[in-house]
N, C-alpha and C positions, 0 to 999 in steps of 0.2 A: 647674938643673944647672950647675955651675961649669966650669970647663975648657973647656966647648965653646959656640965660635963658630958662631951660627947665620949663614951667610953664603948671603942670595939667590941669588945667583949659581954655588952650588955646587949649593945644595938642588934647582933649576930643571933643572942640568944633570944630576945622580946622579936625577931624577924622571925625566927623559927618557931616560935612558940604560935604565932600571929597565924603561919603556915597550916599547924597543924591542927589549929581552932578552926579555918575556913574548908580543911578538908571534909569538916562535917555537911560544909552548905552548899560544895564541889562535888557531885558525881564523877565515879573518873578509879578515884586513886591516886593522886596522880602529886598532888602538893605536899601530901605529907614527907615525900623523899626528898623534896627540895628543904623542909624545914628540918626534915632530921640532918642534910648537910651544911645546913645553918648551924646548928648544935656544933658540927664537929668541926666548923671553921672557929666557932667561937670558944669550942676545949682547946683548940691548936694555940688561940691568940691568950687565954686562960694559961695557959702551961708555960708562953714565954717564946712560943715561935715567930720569930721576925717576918712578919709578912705586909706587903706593903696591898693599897688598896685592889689594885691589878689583880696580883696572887689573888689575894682573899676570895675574889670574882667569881675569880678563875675554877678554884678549888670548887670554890660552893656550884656552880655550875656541872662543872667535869661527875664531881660526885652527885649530883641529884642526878642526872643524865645516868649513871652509871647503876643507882640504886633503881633507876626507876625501871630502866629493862633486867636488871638481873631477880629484883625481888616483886615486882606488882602483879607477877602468875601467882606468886606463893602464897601473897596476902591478899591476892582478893578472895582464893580460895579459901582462908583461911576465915576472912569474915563472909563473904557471901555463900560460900558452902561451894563444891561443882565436884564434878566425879571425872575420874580417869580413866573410867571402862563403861565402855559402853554399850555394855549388856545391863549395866546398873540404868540407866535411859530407859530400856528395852520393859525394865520392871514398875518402874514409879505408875504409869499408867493402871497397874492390876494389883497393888497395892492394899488399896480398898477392899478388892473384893472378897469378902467374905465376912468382913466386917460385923461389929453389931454395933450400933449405932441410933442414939434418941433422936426422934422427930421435935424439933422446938418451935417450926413453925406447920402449922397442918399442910397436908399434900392434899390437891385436890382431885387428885387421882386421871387418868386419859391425857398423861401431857401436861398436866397443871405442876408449876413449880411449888415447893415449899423448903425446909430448912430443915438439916441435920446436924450434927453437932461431932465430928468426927475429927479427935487428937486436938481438940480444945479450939477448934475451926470451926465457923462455918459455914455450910454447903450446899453449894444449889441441890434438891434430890427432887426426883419424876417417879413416880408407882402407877402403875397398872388401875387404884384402886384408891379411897378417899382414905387416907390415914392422919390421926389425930395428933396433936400434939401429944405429948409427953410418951410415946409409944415405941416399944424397942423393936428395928428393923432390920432386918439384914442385908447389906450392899452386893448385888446382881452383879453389876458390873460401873465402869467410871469414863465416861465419854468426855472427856476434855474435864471445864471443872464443874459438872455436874453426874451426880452418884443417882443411877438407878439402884430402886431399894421395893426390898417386898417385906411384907410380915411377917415375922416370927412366928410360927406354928408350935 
């Protein structure tokens, strides 16, 4: 092909770039460490380190391999959230309870589901009793992801 400059240094970095665009549409974690070792084969070959295509491979493999078991505990917790103790587990369940919390969609009370509106979510919830929309409830207890809820007295 005439015209076009095959230049290391760019192909390294539009290969990492490429990487860390598709980590979006990858569950995992898992590409972005190969694209960030993309980057740093291609600051090596930027900076004027002689490396021939083998090395370059070589590098960009070793280090994505290397990134990917030393930092993909750190970042997944970092974007997907996860706790290190596990009395913090123990709590997430009881949470709720005590709650006060808007009905948004009506409960139809004996078992009938309807909808609450709790921490800008919302919630499967079960009453005893037919409760209306717009009506301030307080959460009993949280069985999986639905909130038993009674009326505000």
């Amino acid at each position: 092909m005439t015209g076009i400059v095959w230049n290391p240094v760019l192909i390294w970095f539009l290969a990492g770039a490429a990487l860390a665009v598709l980590e979006f549409f990858v569950p995992g974690i898992v590409l972005i460490f190969f694209g960030v070792s993309a980057w740093v084969v291609s600051a090596l070959l930027a900076v004027g380190v002689p490396l021939s295509l083998p090395w370059q491979i070589g590098i960009w493999i070793a280090l994505g391999v290397v990134l990917l078991f030393t930092m993909r505990r750190w970042l997944s917790g970092q974007l997907t959230g996860f706790t290190w103790q596990k009395e913090d587990l123990n709590k997430m369940p009881h949470e709720a309870v005590g709650a006060r919390v808007e009905v948004v969609e009506a409960i139809g009370g004996k078992g009938m589901e309807g909808r609450v509106k709790w921490k800008g979510t919302l919630w499967r919830a079960v009453a005893e009793e037919a409760i209306a929309a717009g009506t301030v409830v307080e959460v009993v207890s949280q069985e999986n992801l639905v909130l038993r809820v009674k009326r505000v007295v």
